[in-house]
N, C-alpha and C positions, 0 to 999 in steps of 0.2 A: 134212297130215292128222294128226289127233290122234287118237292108238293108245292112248289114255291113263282113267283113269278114279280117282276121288278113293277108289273103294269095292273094297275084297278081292275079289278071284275073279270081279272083270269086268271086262269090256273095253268103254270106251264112243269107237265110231267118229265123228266129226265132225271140221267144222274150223272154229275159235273165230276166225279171221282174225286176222289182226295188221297190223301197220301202225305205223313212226314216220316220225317229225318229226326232220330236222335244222333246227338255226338258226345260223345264222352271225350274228355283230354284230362290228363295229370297236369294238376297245379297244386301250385306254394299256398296253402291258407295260412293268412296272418289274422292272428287277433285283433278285434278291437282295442283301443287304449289311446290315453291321451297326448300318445307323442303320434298321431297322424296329422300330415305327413309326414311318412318314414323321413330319417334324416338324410339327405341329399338329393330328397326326391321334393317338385312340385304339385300341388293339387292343381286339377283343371277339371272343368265339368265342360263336355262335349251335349251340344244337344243337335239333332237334325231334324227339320220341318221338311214337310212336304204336303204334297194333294193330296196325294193316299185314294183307298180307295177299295172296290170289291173285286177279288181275283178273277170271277168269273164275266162279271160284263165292263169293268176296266183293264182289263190288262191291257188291250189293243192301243190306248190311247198313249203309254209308254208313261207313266208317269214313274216318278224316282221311288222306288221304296228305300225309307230314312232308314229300316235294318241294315239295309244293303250300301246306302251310302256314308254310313256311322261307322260298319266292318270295313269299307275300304279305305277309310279314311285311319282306323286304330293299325292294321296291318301297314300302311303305309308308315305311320310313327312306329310303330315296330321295326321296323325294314331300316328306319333311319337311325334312330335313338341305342338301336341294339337289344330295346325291350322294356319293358315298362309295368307296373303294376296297376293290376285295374279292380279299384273298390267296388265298382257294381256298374250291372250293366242290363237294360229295361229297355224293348223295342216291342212294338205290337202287342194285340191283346185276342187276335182270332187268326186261326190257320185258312181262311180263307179268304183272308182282306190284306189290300198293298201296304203297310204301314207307313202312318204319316207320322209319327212321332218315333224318336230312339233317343 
């Protein structure tokens, strides 16, 4: 239940529900070591910025969530490249906000 309210000197009762998603996948783990990058591979750091924002009173505004545009963007280099190895990967930081950073 959410005791909660965006506006000074109110209380607004409801429950916004939530709800996630785990994914599990098999992958290749490589060690660390001082021959990164792998040999015939390049390093590149991807970053995506956005508004971002609160799931429950921004969603309507349509802003980009950077998780979501960082995933289409690595599946998309996937799709082309044939596949690619990815050293770490960091988007959002709460299950109820648009993420502006990944």
């Amino acid at each position: 239940i959410n005791a909660d309210s965006e506006e000074e000197e109110s209380i607004c009762m409801g429950c916004a529900g939530g709800h996630e998603n785990v994914l599990s996948l098999p992958v290749a783990v490589m060690e660390d070591g001082p021959d990164l990058p792998l040999p015939g591979f390049e390093a590149h750091r991807l970053r995506v910025c956005s508004h971002g924002g609160h799931s429950g009173i921004d969603i309507h505004i349509g802003y980009a969530s950077a998780a979501k545009v960082l995933n289409r963007l690595l599946l998309h280099g996937f799709e082309e490249m044939g596949g690619f190895a990815l050293a770490h990967y960091e988007a959002g930081n709460a299950p109820n906000a648009i993420p502006s950073h990944a």
